[in-house]
N, C-alpha and C positions, 0 to 999 in steps of 0.2 A: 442571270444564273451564276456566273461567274463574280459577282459578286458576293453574291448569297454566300457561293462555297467557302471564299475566301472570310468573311463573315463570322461564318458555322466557326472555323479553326481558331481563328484571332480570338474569340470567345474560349474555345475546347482545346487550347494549346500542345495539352501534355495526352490526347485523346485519340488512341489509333481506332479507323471505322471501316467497315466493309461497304463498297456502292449502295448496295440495295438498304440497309440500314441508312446512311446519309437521305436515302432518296426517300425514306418512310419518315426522316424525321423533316426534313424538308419539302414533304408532300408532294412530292415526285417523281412518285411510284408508277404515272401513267406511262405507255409503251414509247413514246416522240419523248417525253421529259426524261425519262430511265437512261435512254441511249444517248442523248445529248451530256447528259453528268458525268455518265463513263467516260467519255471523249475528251469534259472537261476536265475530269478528274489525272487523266493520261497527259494532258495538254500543262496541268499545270505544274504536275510532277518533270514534264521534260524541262520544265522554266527551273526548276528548283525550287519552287515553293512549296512545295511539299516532296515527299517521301515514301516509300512505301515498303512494307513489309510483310509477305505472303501477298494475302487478297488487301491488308489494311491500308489504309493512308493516315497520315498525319503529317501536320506543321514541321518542314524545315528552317533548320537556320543556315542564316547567308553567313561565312568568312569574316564580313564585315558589321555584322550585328554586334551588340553594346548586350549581352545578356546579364540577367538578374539571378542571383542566386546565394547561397548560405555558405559563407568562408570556415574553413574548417582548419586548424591550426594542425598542424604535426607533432606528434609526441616529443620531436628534437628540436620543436623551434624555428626552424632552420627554412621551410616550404610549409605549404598548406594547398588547399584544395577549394574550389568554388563548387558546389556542389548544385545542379542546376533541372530543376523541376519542372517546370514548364515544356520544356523539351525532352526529345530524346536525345542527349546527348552524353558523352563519358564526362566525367570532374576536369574540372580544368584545371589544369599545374601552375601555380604561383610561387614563383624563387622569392626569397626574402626581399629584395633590391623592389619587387611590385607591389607588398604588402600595402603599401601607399595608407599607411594608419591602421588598418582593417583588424581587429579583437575576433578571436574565435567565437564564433557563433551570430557574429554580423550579417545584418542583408547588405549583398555590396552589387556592386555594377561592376560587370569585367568586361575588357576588350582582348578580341582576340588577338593572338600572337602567330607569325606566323610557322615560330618553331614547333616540334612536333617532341614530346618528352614521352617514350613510350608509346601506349594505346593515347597519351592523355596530349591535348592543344595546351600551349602556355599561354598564360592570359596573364594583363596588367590590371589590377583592380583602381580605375577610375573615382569612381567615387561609394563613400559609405552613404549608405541611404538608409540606415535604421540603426542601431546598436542597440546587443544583446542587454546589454547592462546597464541601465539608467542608473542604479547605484555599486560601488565595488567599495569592499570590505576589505580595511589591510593596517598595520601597525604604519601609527608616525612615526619617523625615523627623521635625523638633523644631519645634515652635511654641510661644512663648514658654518655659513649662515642662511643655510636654505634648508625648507622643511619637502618632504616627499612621502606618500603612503606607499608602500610596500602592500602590493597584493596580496593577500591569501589565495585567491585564484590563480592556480600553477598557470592557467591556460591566457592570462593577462598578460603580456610578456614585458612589459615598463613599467618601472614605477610614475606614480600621478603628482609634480608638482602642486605644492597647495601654498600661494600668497600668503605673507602675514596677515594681511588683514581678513582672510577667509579660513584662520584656523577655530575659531570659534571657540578657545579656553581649553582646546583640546593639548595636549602634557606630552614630552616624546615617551614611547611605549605605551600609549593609551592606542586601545582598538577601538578603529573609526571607522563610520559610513562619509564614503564620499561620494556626490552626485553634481549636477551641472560639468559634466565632464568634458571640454573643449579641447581637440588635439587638430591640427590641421596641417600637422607637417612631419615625416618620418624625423628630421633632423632637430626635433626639440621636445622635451617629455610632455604628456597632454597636462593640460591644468583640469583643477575641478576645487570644489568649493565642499569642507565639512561639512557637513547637515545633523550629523549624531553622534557623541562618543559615548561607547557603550564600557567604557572601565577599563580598568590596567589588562594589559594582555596575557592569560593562560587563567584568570581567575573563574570561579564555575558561575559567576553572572552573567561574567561576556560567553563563556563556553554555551550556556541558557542562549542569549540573545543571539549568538550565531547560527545554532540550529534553529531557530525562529523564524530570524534569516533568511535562510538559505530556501526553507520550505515555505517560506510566506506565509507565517502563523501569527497570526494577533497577537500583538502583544499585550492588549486591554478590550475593555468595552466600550462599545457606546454610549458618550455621555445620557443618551434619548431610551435606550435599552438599562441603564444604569439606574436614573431614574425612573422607569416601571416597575422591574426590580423591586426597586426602597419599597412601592408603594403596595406592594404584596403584600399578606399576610397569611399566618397560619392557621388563623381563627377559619373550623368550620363551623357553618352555619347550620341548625335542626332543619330547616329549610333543605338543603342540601344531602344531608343523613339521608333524610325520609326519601329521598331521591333514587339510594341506593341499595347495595345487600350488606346490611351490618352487621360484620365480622369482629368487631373490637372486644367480645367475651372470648373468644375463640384463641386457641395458642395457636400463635405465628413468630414467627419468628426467622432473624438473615444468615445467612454462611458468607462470608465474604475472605479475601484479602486480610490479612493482620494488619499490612497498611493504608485499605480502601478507606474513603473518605465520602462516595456519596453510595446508598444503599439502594437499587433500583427494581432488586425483587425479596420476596419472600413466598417463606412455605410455609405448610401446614399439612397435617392428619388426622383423622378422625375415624374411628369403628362404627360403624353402622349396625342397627341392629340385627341387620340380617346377613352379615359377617364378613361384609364387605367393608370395602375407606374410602373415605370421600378425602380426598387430595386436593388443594388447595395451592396456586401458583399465585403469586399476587403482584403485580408491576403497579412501580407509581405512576400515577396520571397524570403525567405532563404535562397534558392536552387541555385540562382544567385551566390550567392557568397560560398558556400559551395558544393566545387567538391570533389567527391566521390575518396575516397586514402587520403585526404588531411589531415595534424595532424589537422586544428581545424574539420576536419570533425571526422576524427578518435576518437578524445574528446568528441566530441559530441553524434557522436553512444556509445560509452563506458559508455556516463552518463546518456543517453536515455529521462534525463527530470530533469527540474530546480525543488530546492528544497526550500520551502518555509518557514523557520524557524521563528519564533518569530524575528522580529526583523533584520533580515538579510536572504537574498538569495542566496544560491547556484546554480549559472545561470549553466547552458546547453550550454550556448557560452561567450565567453570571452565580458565584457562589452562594450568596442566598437562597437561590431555588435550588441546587445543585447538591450544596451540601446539608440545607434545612428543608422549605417549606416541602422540597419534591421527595426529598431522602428518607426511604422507612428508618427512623432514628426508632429505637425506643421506648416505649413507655408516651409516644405521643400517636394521639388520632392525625391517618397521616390517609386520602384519599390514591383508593386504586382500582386498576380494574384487572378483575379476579377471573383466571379459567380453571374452574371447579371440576372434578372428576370422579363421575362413582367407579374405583375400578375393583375387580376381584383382588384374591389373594396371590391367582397367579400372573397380574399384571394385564388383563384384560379390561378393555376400557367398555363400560355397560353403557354408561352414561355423561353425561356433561353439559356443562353452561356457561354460558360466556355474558359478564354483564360488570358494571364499575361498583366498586365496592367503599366501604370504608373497613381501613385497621388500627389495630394498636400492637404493635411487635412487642414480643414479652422477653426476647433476649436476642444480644447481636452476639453471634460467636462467628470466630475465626475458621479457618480452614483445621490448624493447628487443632481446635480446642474440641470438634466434631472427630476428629481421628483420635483422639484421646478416649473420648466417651464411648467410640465404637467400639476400640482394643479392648478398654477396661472393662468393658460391658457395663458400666456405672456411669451416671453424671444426670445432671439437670436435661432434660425432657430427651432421659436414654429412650426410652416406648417412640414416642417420635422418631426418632433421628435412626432408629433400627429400623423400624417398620419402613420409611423410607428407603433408607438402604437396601434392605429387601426387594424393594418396588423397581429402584434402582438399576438393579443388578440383575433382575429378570429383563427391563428395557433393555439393556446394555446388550445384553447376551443374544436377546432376539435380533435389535438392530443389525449388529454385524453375521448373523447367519443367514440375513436378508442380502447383505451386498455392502452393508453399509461400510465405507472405510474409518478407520483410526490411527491417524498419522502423532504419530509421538514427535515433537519440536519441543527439544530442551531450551527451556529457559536460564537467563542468572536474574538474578539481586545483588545488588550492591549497599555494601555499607557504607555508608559514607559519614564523614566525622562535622563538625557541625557547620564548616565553611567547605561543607562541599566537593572534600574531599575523598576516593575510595581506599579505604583500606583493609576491605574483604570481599570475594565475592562468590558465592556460592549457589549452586544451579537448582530450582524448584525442583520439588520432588510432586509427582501427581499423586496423590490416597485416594482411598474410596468418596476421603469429602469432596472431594473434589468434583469427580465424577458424577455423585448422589445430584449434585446441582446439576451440573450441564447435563445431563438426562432429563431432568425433569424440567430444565428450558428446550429441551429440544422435544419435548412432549410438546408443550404451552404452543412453541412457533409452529408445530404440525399442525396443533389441534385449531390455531386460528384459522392457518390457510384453506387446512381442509371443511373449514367450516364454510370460509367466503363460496367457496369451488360450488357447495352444496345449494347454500341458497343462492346463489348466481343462475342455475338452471342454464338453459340453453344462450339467455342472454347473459355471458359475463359480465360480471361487476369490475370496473376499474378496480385496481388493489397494485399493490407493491409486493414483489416475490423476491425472492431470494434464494439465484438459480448456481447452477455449476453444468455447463454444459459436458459431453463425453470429450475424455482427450481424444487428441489426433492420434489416429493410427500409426503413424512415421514417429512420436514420441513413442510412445508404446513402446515404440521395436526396441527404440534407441535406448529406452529404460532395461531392455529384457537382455540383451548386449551387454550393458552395461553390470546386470547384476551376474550374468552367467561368467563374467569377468573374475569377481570377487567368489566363484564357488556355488552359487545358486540359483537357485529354476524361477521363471517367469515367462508363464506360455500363453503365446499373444493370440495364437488361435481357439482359445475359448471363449466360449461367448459372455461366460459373465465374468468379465474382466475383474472387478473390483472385488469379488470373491478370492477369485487369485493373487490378487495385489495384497489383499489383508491375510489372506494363508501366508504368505510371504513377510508378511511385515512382524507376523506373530514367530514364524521360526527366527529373526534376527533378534525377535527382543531379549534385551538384556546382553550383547553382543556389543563390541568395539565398534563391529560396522552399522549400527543400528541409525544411529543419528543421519551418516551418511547417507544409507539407505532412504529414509524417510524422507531427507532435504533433495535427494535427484526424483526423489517419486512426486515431493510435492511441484518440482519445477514442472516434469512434465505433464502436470493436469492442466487442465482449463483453472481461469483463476473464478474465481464466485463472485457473482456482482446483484445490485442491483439491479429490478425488471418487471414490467409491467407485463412480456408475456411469460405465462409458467411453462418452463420447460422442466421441471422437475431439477430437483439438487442429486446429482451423480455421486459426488464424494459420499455422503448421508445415504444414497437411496430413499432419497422420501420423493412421492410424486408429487405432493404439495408441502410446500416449505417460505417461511416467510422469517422478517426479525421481529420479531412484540415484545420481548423482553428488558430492554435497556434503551427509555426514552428519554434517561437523564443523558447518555452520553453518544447515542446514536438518533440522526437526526428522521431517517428513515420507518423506522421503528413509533416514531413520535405522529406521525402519518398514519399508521398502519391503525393506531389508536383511531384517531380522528375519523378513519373511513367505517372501522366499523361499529362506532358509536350511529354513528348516520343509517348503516345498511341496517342496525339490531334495536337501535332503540329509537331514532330521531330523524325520519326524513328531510325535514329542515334543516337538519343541522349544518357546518361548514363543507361546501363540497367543491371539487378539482375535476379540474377537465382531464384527459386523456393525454394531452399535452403535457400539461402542468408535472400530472405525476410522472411522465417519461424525461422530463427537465433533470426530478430533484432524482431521481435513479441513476441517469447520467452525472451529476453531478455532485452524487453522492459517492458513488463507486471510485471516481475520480479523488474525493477527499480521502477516501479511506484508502487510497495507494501511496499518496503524498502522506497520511499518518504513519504509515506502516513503514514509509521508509526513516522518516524522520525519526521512530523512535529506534531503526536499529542503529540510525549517525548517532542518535543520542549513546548506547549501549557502544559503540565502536569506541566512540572519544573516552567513554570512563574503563572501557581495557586498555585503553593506551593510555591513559593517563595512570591506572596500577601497573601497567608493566615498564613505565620507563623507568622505574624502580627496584626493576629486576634485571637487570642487568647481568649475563652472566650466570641466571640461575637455569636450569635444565626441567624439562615439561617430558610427562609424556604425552603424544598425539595422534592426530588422524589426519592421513591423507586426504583437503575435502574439494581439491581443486587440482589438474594438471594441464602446463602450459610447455609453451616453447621457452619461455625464459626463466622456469622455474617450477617450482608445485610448492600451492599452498598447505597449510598444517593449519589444523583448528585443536587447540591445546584440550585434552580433557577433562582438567582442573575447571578452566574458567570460562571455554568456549570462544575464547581468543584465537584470531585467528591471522597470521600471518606469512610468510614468503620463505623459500628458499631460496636463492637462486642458484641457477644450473652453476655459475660459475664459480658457486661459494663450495662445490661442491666438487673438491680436488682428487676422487682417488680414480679419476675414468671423465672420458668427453660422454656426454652424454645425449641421447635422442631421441625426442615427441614422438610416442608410437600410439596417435590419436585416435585409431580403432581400438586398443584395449585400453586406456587412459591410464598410459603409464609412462614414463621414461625410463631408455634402456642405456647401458654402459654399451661403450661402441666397442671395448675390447673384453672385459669383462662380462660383460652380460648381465650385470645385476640389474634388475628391475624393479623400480617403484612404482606402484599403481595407488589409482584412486582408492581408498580407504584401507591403505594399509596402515599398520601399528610402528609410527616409531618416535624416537626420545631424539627432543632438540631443545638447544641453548640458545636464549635469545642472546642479540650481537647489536642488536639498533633499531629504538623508539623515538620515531620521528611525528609531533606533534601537527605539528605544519602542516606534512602532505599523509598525516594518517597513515604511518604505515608502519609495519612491526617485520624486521627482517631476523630471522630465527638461518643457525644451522646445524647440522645432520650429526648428532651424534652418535657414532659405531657400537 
């Protein structure tokens, strides 16, 4: 028995248990076995093998134990921390003198010390057993006749000796990957070997390949996906037509981006004789040419979703399909499938059908060129593009008096000169074109789910949702706190919360603290993911909600086709276990957090690189962050956003008064809070460590 227990833990390390649970999962729950384990369980806590905590037990560690865990560097360099999981145990304290090689973010082996630093044991780190970094990114640099990369990882703390014969043609100032990285002694720099120079330092190729980098984004395709690619074509076959609902007399036509490149839905309208409109949502079929096993399908599940960087795209499928054979281009028959809608005049849905179609789009307009036609009341297919609008704007109106939220996130665009430089940058403006579309995709993604839900019946159909669960109650409070700070209401004991939140959202519009507003309300939601169970979408208010809309650049979506091809027209068709599709959700949801961050590194680097040029020029701003060493300002101009700090900030000591997110003058009394209005002069743009230090002008 005592075996066994011992056993159970050595397996469940980091896992506190109550007796009787031990004894259910060890099947020795009978009356002689139960009382014996207790015994044992007392017996071996008195040895120090274990621990206990209320009723629980768990795994001790001995004095003399060698524990494993993740070394964590100190923002001064100076100590760091072994942070240690398997146990219950505090971090363990490491003076620089122990570092023994160890890089932040290393699995290391630490021995215990018998000093005591605090709550925290000191520990000497023995040996590295993994490192974080198999490759590090950093400028060659020459001293005397020795070459060394210089980290861009602040958190690196050496620079990396690199051999002559291992600099591989790489140039001093050219930004380099370097890997095979050998260090085995504090008292000598580590070595490593070139593997890729990615171009002279600060240029916007390397700035490209860095964020690439950093987020692990492909740089290319597969040769094996390249070649399937080539062997596509655009030709469709009568064979195939006859197959589907042939649209290509019918005007359709895309609203896109001015500088979209691949086109993945379109629309359409039509009067019915009996004085209704059939509505017409049309996404390209992906699914057509991407069979399940295939390398570019394989590609594509792997990168789950195009990446939108400043300046350049990291597509989801090789350009071929992307920006041709899949992309509703113009004036070409181009395969989709179509959710048709008979709906009334006041936006009531009578009827609908869901099936793959063929088109021909009879004009691509802009966002720009759709808000012209609608001002002016004139332009090429104005009957369309109003009549929509119309449809539009009754959705919209209904949506949010359902519950549904409308979080406003300002965006920028940058101009950039033709080597990739910015030298404008101006913040999107939303119009009704804008909206007229994402309406009438958040029709399309309703109308499929709701569709699957329907013929699913009591047996569910596998399918992919696209959920948002309710925030947590303790954000809530802390959002309502937070705005009763700034001057207004947000009352958490109503029951339809999100009603309140958009009452809320609509009195700030058009307000200094609007942006603010929006960015703490969107933190504390639940984030949206991918899901196999529908929980309904909270932000939206839809009970069924999925993505069908964008199969060229979401991988998810490209699925959602595929299944209900199979459930509506083709029992044979390709089919996914339960499994499978809880994989590509999981690791879908995952891709699209690593895009999302990637493209605001990408947006961070191109304000820093237009304001290291302003130097000395004065912003007005918003309060969008407050700390103990400072409070950050996001400029209104351009939505840059950078630091104060308390000590740049000489007319009073100042102090974190982190229940109203403000700092106060300790003598004065003046007080800065989270989204106040004020005018600051940038003082220092620092490329390197990204960062923009602004201060306080009176």
């Amino acid at each position: 028995m005592k075996k066994e227990i011992k056993e159970y833990f050595k397996k469940n390390p980091g896992h506190k248990i109550k007796p009787r649970e031990l004894a259910k999962k060890l099947s020795m729950l009978n009356e002689e076995n139960y009382a014996s384990l207790k015994q044992m369980l007392h017996d071996l806590s008195n040895e120090g093998y274990l621990d206990k905590q209320g009723k629980r037990y768990f795994l001790s560690y001995q004095p003399d134990n060698n524990l494993i865990g993740t070394f964590q560097l100190s923002r001064e360099g100076t100590y760091g921390f072994v942070i240690i999981k398997d146990y219950d145990v505090p971090d363990i304290f490491v003076p620089e003198k122990f570092f023994n090689t160890a890089i932040h973010g290393d699995l290391v082996k630490v021995e215990l010390q018998s000093r005591q630093r605090g709550k925290n044991i000191e520990g000497k780190i023995i040996e590295v057993l993994e490192r974080k970094h198999a490759e590090i990114i950093g400028d060659l640099v020459k001293r005397k006749s020795a070459y060394f990369v210089f980290p861009d990882n602040n958190e690196i703390q050496t620079d990396i000796y690199i051999p002559h014969e291992h600099l591989h043609d790489a140039g001093v100032g050219d930004k380099v990957v370097v890997s095979n990285i050998l260090w085995e002694s504090n008292g000598v720099n580590p070595e490593g070997i070139i593997v890729e120079v990615l171009g002279k330092s600060g240029s916007y190729e390397v700035e490209r390949k860095l964020v690439m980098k950093e987020y692990h984004l492909p740089l290319s395709f597969s040769r094996d996906a390249m070649a399937e690619a080539d062997c596509m074509t655009e030709d469709i076959t009568n064979d195939e037509i006859n197959k589907r609902i042939d649209l290509r007399h019918k005007i359709v036509f895309t609203i896109d981006p001015e500088d979209a490149r691949d086109f993945d839905d379109a629309v359409s309208i039509e009067k019915r004789s009996d004085g209704n409109f059939e509505i017409g949502i049309h996404i390209a079929d992906v699914s057509h040419f991407l069979k399940k096993g295939t390398a570019v399908y394989k590609e594509a599940a792997k990168r789950a979703t195009s990446v939108y960087l400043v300046g350049n795209v990291v597509p989801m499928l090789p350009e071929k399909l992307s920006n041709n054979i899949c992309s509703l281009v113009p004036f070409k028959d181009r395969l989709t499938y179509s959710v048709i809608l008979t709906v009334t005049p006041e936006a009531a849905i009578v009827d609908y059908r869901i099936g793959k179609s063929v088109i021909n789009s009879k004009r691509r307009f802009t966002y720009e060129e759709v808000q012209d036609i609608l001002n002016n009341k004139n332009g090429e297919f104005f009957w369309e593009l109003n009549e929509l609008n119309k449809i539009a704007r009754i959705l919209r109106s209904r949506r949010i008096q359902k519950g549904s939220i409308n979080f406003i996130r300002p965006e920028v665009k940058f101009e950039l000169s033709d080597d990739g430089k910015p030298f404008n940058i101006v913040i999107k403006r939303i119009q009704e074109s804008n909206e007229l579309i994402e309406e009438l995709m958040l029709l399309a993604n309703q109308t499929v789910a709701s569709h699957v839900k329907k013929i699913s019946g009591k047996n569910l159909l596998s399918f992919i949702y696209r959920v948002h669960d309710v925030p947590e109650e303790e954000k809530m409070s802390e959002f309502a706190r937070f705005v009763t700070s700034l001057g207004y209401k947000f009352n958490t004991r109503i029951k339809n919360k999100s009603k309140e939140l958009q009452k809320l959202l609509d009195q700030v519009k058009g307000t200094v603290e609007e942006a603010v507003i929006n960015e703490i309300a969107i933190r504390s939601m639940a984030k949206a993911v991918y899901s196999t169970e529908n929980i309904g979408h909270y932000g939206l208010g839809f009970k069924n909600y999925t993505h069908f809309t964008s199969p060229i650049r979401r991988f998810p979506d490209l699925i959602v086709h595929k299944l209900l091809y199979k459930y509506l027209e083709n029992n044979s068709a390709e089919s996914y276990s339960a499994k499978e599709l809880e994989n590509i959700c999981s690791h879908s949801s995952s891709m699209e957090r690593n895009a999302v961050s990637a493209e605001r590194t990408s947006i961070k680097l191109k304000q820093i690189e237009y304001l290291k040029n302003k130097i000395g020029y004065e912003y007005d701003g918003i309060i969008s962050g407050v700390t103990n060493f400072g409070i950050f300002v996001e400029l209104n101009e351009n939505l840059a956003e950078g630091l104060i700090r308390l000590r740049d900030i000489e007319d009073d000591y100042y102090i974190l008064d982190e229940k109203h997110y403000s700092i106060i003058g300790r003598s004065s009394k003046q007080i800065y809070r989270l989204g106040d209005r004020i005018r600051v002069k940038v003082v220092r743009v620092d490329e390197e460590k990204q960062e923009i230090d602004f201060i306080l002008i009176n």
